[in-house]
C-alpha positions as CSV (number, residue, x, y, z in Angstrom):
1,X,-9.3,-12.5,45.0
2,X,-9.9,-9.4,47.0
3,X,-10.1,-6.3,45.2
4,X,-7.0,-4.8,46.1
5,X,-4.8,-7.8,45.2
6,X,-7.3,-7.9,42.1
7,X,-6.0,-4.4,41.0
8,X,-2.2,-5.1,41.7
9,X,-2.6,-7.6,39.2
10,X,-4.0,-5.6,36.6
11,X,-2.0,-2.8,37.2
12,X,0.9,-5.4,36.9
13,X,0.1,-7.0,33.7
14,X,-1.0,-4.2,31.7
15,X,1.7,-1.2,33.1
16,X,4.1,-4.1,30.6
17,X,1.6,-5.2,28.5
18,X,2.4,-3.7,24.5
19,X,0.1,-2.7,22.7
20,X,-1.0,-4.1,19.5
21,X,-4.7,-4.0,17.0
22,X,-7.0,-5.9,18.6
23,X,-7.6,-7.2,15.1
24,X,-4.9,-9.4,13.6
25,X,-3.3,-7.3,11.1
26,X,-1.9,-8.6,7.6
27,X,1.4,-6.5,6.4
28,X,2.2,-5.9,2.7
29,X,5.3,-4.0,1.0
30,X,6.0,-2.4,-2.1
31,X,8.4,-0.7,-3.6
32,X,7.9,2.5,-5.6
33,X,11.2,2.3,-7.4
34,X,12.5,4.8,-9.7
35,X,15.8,5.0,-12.7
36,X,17.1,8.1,-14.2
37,X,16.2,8.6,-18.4
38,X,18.1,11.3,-19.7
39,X,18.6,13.1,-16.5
40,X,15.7,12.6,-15.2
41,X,14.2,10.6,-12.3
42,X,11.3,8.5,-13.3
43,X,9.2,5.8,-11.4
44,X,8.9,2.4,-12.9
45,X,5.5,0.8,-12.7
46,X,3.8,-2.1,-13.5
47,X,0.1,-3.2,-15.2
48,X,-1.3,-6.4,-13.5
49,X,-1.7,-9.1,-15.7
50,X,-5.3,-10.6,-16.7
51,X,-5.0,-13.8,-14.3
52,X,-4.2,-12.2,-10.7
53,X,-6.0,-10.0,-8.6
54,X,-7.5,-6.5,-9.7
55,X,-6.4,-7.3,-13.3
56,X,-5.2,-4.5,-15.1
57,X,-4.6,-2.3,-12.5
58,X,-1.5,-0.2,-12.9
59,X,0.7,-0.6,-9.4
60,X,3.9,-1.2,-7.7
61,X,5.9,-4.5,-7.4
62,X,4.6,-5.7,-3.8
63,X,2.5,-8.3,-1.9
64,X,2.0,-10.3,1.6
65,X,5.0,-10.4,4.1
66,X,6.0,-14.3,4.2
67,X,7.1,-15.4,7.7
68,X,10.6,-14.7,9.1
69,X,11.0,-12.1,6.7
70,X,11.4,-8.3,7.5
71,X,9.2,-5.9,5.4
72,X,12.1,-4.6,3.4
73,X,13.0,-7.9,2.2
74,X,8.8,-8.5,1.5
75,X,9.5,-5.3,-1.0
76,X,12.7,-6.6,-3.1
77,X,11.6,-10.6,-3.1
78,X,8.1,-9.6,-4.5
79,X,9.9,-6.7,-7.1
80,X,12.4,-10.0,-7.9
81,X,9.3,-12.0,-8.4
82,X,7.1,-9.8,-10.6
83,X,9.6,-7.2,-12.1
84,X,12.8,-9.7,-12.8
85,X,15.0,-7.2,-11.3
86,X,17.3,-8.9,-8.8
87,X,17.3,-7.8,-5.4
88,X,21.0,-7.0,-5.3
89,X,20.3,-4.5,-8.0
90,X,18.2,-2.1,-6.3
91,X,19.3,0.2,-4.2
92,X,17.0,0.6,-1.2
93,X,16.5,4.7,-0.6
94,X,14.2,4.7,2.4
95,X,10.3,4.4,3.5
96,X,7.2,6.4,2.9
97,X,4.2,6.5,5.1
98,X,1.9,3.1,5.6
99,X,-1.8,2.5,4.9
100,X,-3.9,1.0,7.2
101,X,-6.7,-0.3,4.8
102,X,-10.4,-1.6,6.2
103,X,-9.3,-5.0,5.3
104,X,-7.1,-4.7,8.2
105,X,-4.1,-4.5,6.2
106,X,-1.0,-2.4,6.5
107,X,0.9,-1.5,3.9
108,X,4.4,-0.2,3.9
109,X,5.9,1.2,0.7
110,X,9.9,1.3,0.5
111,X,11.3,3.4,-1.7
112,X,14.0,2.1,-4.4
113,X,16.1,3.0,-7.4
114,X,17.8,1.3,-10.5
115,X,19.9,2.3,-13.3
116,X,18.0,2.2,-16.5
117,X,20.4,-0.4,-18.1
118,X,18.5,-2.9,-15.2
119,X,15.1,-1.5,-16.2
120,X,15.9,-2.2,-19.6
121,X,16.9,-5.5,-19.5
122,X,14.4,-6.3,-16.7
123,X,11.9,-9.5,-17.8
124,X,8.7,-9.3,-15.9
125,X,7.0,-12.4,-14.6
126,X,4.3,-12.5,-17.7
127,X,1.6,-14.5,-15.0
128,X,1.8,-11.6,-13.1
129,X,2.8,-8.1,-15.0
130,X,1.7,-7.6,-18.5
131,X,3.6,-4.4,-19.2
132,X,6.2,-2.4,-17.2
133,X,6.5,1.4,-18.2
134,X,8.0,4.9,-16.8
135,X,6.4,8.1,-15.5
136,X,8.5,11.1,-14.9
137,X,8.5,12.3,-11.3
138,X,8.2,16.0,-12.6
139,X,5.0,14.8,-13.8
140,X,3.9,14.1,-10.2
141,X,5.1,16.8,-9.1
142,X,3.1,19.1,-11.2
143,X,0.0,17.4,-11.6
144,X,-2.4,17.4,-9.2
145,X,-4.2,14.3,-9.2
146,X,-7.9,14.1,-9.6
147,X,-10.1,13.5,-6.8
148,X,-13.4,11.3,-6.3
149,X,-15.1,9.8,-2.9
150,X,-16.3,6.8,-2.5
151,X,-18.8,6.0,0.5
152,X,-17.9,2.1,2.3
153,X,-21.2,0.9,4.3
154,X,-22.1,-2.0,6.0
155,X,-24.0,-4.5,4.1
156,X,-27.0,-6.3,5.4
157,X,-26.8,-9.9,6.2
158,X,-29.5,-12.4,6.7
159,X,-28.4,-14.1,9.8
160,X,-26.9,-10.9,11.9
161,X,-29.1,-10.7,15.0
162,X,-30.5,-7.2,14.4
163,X,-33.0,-7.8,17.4
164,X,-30.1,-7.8,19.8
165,X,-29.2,-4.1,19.0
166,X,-31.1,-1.5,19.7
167,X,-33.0,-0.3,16.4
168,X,-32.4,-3.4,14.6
169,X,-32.0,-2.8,10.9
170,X,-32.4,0.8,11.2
171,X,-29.5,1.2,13.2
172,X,-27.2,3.9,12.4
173,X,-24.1,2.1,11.5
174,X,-21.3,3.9,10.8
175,X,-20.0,4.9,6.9
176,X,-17.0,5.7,5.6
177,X,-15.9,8.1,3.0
178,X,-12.5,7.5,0.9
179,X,-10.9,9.9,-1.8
180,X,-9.9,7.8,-4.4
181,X,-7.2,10.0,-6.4
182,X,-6.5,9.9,-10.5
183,X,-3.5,10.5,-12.5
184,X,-3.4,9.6,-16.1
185,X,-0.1,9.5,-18.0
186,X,0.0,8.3,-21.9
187,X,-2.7,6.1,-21.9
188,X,-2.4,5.1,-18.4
189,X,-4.6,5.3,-15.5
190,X,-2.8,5.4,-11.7
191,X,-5.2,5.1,-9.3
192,X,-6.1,3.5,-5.9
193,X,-3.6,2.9,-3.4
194,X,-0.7,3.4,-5.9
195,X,-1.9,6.9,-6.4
196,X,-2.0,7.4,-2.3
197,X,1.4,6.4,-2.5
198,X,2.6,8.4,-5.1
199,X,0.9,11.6,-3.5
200,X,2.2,10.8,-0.4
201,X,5.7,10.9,-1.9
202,X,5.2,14.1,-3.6
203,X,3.9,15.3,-0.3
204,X,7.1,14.6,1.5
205,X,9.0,16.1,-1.1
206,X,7.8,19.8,-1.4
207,X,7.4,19.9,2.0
208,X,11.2,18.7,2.6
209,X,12.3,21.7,-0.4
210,X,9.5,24.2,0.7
C-alpha cells in the first residue's frame, strides 16, 4: 500500500479508535457505608475473617465486578454477601475517587448509608467477616492518619533475558514509592487501601465546607 493511502488508513482507524489500558484491567467496588448512632454519622466496617484473603485486615464490604453487572451493583451484591444487609436497604449516596493499583486493578468505592436498626440486626457472612464495628466520621475528620512509605521494586527472575537490555542485571529499573496511611480506633487498625479511601473522603469533605 502506498504511503499515502497507508496514512488515510491510520488516520481513519485511530481519529475513532477509544482509548483504553493497554493492559487488561480488573474493576472492584466497595462501599464505604455509614448509619447515624445518636446523632452522629458513623462508617461501618468490617475485619476479614481468618480463611480469605489478607486475613484480618479491617476493610470495606467489596470485591471483583462479575460480568453483566454495573459497578454499583458489584458494591451492594458483595455488601449483601459479606455484611447480610440487603441491597434494598442501603441507600446509595454517590462515588468517591478510584484507585488504580500495580496489580492493574481499579477500584471504585461507592458511598452508602443505613439506619442503625439494619446495622444492628445485620448477620455477616462468618466465612468471610469475623467482626463488623463503627467509627465515627468526626474521628476521621480530626485525626490525621499516620503516614509510612513503602518502596515496590522489580524482583529478579532466573529466566528474564537480561543480556537483551542494555546493562543486563544492573539495569536501572524503575521503583516505586507508596504512602501507606494509619488510623487506629479502639483496638483497631485501618490501614491500606481502606485508609486511602477513607482520606480520600475526608478530603472531599473539607474541601466541599472550606
Amino acid at each position: 500500500m502506498e504511503p499515502k493511502r497507508c496514512l488515510k488508513k491510520v488516520k481513519s482507524i485511530f481519529s475513532e479508535h477509544q482509548a483504553e489500558p493497554i493492559w487488561r484491567l480488573r474493576y472492584f467496588a466497595v462501599l464505604a457505608m455509614l448509619t447515624e448512632i445518636n446523632g452522629e454519622l458513623h462508617f461501618i466496617l468490617n475485619k476479614r475473617a481468618s480463611g480469605v484473603n489478607q486475613p484480618g485486615d479491617v476493610c470495606f464490604p467489596g470485591g471483583h465486578q462479575e460480568k453483566g453487572e454495573s459497578l454499583r451493583e458489584t458494591a451492594l451484591r458483595e455488601t449483601e454477601e459479606e455484611m447480610g444487609i440487603q441491597r434494598e436497604d442501603i441507600q446509595i449516596l454517590g462515588k468517591s475517587d478510584f484507585m488504580l493499583t500495580i496489580y492493574r486493578g481499579m477500584i471504585q468505592p461507592f458511598i452508602g448509608y443505613v439506619p442503625y436498626e439494619i446495622y444492628q440486626n445485620a448477620r455477616p457472612n462468618p466465612m468471610e467477616v469475623d467482626e463488623i464495628f463503627t467509627v465515627p466520621l468526626k474521628f476521621f475528620m480530626e485525626t490525621p492518619p499516620e503516614k509510612h512509605d513503602t518502596v515496590w521494586k522489580v524482583v529478579e527472575s532466573e529466566d528474564f533475558p537480561y543480556d537483551k537490555i542494555e546493562g543486563g542485571k544492573n539495569y536501572p529499573f524503575s521503583k516505586g514509592k507508596t504512602t501507606q496511611l494509619f488510623y487506629e480506633y479502639d483496638g483497631h487498625t485501618i490501614w491500606g487501601f481502606t485508609a486511602q479511601v477513607i482520606q480520600n473522603i475526608i478530603e472531599i469533605l473539607k474541601t466541599a465546607n472550606a
